[in-house]
C-alpha positions as CSV (number, residue, x, y, z in Angstrom):
1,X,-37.6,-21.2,8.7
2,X,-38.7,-19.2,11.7
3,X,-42.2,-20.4,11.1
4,X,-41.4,-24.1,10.5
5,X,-43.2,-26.6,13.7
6,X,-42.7,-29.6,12.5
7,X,-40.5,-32.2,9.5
8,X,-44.1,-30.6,7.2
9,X,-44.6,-29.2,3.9
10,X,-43.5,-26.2,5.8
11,X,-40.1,-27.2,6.2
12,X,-39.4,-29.0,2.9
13,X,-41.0,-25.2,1.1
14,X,-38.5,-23.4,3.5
15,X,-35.5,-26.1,1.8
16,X,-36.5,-25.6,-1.5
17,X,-36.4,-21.7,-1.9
18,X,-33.2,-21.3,0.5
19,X,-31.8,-24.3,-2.4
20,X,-33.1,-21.9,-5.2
21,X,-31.7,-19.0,-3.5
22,X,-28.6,-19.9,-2.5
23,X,-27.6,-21.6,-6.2
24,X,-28.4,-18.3,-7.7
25,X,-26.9,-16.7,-5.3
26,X,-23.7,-18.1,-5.4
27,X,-23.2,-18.6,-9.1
28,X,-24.2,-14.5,-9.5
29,X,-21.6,-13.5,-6.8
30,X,-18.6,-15.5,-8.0
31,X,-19.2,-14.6,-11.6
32,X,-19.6,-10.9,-10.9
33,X,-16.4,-11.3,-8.3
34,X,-14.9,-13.3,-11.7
35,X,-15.7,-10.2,-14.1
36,X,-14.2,-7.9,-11.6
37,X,-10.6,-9.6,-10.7
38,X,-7.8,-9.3,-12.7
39,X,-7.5,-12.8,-15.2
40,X,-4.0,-13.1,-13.6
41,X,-5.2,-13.0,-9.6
42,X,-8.5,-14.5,-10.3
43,X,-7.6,-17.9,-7.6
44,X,-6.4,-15.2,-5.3
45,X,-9.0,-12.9,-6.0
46,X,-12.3,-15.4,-5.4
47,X,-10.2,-16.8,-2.5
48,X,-10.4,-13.5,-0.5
49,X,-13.5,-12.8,-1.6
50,X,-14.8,-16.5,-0.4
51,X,-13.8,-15.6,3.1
52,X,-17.1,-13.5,3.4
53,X,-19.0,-17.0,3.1
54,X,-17.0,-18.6,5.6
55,X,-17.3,-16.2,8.6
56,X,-20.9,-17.0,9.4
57,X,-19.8,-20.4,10.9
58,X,-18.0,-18.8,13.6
59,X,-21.4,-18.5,14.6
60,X,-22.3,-22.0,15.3
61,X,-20.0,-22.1,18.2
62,X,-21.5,-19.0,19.7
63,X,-24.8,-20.3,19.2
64,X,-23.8,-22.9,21.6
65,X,-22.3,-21.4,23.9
66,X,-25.4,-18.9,25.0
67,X,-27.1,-22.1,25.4
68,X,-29.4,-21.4,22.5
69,X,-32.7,-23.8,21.8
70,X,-34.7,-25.1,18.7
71,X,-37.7,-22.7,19.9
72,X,-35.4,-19.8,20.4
73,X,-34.1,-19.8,16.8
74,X,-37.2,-19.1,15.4
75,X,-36.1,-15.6,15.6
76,X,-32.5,-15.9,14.5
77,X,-33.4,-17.1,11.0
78,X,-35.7,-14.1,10.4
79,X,-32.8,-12.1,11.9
80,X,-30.3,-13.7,9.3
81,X,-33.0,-12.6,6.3
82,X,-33.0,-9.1,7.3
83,X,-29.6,-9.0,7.3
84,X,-29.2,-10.7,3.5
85,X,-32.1,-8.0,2.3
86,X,-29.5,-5.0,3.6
87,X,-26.6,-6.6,1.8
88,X,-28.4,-5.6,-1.8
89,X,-28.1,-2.1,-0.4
90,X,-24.0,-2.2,-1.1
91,X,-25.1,-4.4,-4.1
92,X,-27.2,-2.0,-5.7
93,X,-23.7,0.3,-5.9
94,X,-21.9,-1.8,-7.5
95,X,-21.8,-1.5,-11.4
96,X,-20.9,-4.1,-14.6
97,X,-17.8,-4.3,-15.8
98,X,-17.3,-3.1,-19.1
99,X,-17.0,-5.9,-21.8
100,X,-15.0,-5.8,-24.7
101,X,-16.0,-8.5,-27.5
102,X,-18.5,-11.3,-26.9
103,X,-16.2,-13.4,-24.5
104,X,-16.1,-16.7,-24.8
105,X,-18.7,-19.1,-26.5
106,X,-19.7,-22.2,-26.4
107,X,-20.9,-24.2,-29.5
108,X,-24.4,-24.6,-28.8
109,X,-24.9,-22.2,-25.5
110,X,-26.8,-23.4,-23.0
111,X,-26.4,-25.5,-19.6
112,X,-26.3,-29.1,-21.4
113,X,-23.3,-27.5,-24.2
114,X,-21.1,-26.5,-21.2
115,X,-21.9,-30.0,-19.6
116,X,-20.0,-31.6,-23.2
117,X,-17.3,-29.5,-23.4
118,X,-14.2,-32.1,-22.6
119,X,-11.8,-29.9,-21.5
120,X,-14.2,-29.1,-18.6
121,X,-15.2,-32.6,-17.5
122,X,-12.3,-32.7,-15.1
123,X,-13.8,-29.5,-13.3
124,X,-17.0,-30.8,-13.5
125,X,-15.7,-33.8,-11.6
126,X,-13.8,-32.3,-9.0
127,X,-16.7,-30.0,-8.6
128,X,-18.9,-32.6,-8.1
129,X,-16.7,-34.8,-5.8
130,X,-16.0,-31.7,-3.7
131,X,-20.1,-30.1,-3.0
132,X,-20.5,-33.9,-1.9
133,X,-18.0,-33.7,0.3
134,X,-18.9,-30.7,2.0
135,X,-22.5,-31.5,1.7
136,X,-21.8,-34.8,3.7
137,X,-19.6,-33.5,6.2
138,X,-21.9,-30.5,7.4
139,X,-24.6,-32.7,7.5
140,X,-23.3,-35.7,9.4
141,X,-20.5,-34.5,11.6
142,X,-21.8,-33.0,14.4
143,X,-24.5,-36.0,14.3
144,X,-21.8,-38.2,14.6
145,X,-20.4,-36.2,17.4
146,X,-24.2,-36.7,19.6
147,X,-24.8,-39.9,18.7
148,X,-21.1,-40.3,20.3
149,X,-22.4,-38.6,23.8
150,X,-20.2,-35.5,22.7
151,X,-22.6,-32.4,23.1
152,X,-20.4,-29.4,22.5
153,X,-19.3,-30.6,19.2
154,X,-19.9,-26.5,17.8
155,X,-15.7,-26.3,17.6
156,X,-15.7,-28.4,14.8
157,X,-17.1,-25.1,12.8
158,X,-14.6,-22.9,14.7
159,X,-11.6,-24.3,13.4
160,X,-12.9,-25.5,10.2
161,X,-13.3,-21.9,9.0
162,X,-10.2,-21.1,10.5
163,X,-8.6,-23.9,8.4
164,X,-10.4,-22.3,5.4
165,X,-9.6,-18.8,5.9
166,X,-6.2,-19.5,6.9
167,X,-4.7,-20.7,4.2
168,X,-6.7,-18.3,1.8
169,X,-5.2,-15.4,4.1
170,X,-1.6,-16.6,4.2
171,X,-1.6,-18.7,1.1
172,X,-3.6,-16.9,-1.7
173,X,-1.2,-16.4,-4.1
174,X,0.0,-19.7,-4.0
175,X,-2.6,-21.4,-6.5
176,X,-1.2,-18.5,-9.3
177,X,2.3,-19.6,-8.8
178,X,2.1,-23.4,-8.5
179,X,-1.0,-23.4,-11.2
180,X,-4.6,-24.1,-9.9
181,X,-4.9,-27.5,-10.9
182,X,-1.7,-28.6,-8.6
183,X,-3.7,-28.1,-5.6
184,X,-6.9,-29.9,-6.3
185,X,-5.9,-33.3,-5.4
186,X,-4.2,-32.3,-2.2
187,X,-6.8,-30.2,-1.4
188,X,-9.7,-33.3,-1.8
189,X,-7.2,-35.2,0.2
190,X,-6.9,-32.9,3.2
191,X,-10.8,-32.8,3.1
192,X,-10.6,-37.0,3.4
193,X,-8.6,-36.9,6.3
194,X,-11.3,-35.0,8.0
195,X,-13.7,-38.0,7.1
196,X,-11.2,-40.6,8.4
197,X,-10.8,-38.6,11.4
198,X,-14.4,-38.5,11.7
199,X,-15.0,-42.2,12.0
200,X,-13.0,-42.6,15.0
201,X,-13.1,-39.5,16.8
202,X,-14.3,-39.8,20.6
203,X,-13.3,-36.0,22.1
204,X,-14.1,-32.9,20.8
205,X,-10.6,-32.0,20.6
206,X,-10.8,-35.0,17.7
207,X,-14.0,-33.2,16.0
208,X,-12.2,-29.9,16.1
209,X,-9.0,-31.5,14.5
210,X,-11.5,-32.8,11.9
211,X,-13.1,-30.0,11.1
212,X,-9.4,-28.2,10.9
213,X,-8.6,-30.5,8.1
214,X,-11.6,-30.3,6.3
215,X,-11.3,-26.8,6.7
216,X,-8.0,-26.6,4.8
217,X,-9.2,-28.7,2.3
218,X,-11.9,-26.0,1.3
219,X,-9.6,-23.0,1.5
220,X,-8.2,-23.7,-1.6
221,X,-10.3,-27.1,-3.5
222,X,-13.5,-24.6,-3.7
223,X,-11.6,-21.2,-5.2
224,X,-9.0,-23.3,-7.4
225,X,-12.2,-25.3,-9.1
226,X,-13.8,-22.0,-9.5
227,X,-11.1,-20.1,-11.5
228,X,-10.5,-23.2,-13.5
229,X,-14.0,-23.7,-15.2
């Protein structure tokens, strides 16, 4: 990204590896964080452990608020790669669980046999309805907020990761006890009311209160889909 000029091939390269990367990525962190937690604290174990990802947005605000410009974050992106190569440093220290037995199988292995399994459609579905969620609100709200005349509309990422780690902080047992699945629906709504918000919001105290909701809403919807599947 930091050598990106223009909306070129340039850009749409730098998209498409950061995609690639971050799918693998994620998928290898939350199924090595999987193998490691206890079956019986695995919501409140990929909770906590989600919090890592959610910190970074505190950023956004800060970002803003040293008056930071398109040209001047050439050099922040290359700052943010150094600091993802030093995190396989710790990595490299870690070590596979030991397995006993060949775990689970599916009847014909493979990415399309896990797709057919029916007692996984409705996580599939959740999953689905939830990435889309997230996908459109980080792309759309703080657009929403310029084309608005709001300018400092960075709070919305303040609170929304404060939403999000809140309730993983204060509230990560709660998805053992009440059963995963309980929360799902609640949690999708929460993240709606952010949207409705959203579409009538004029202050950035309105944005923020948005982005609080939202926030809440993927505290818990992203890690109880998770341990489900």
């Amino acid at each position: 990204m930091g050598l990106v000029r223009d909306l070129g091939p340039t850009l749409w390269a730098a998209r498409l590896l950061y995609g690639v990367g971050a799918g693998a990525l994620f998928s290898g962190y939350f199924a090595f964080a999987s193998d490691l937690i206890p079956s019986h604290r695995r919501t409140e174990g990929l909770a906590l452990f989600g919090i890592a990802g959610l910190l970074p947005m505190a950023l956004n605000p800060l970002v803003q608020a040293l008056g930071l410009q398109a040209p001047e974050l050439r050099s922040y992106f290359p700052l943010v790669g150094v600091v993802i190569v030093a995190s396989l440093v710790p990595l490299a220290l870690l070590r596979e669980p030991a397995r006993h037995g060949p775990g689970p199988q599916v009847e014909g292995q493979g990415v399309f046999a896990a797709l057919a399994v029916r007692s996984l459609a409705p996580v599939w579905l959740a999953s689905v309805v939830f990435a889309s969620l997230v996908a459109v609100f980080m792309t759309f709200v703080t657009v929403s907020a310029k084309a608005r005349g709001i300018e400092s509309s960075a709070g919305v990422w303040l609170t929304y990761a404060a939403g999000a780690i809140a309730v993983r902080l204060l509230g990560s047992r709660v998805p053992d006890r009440v059963g995963p699945h309980n929360l799902v629906a609640p949690a999708l709504g929460s993240y709606c009311v952010g949207f409705v918000i959203v579409t009538w919001a004029a202050t950035p105290g309105w944005f923020q209160v948005a982005g609080l909701m939202a926030g809440l809403g993927h505290g818990y919807c992203f890690p109880c889909s998770r341990a489900r599947s």
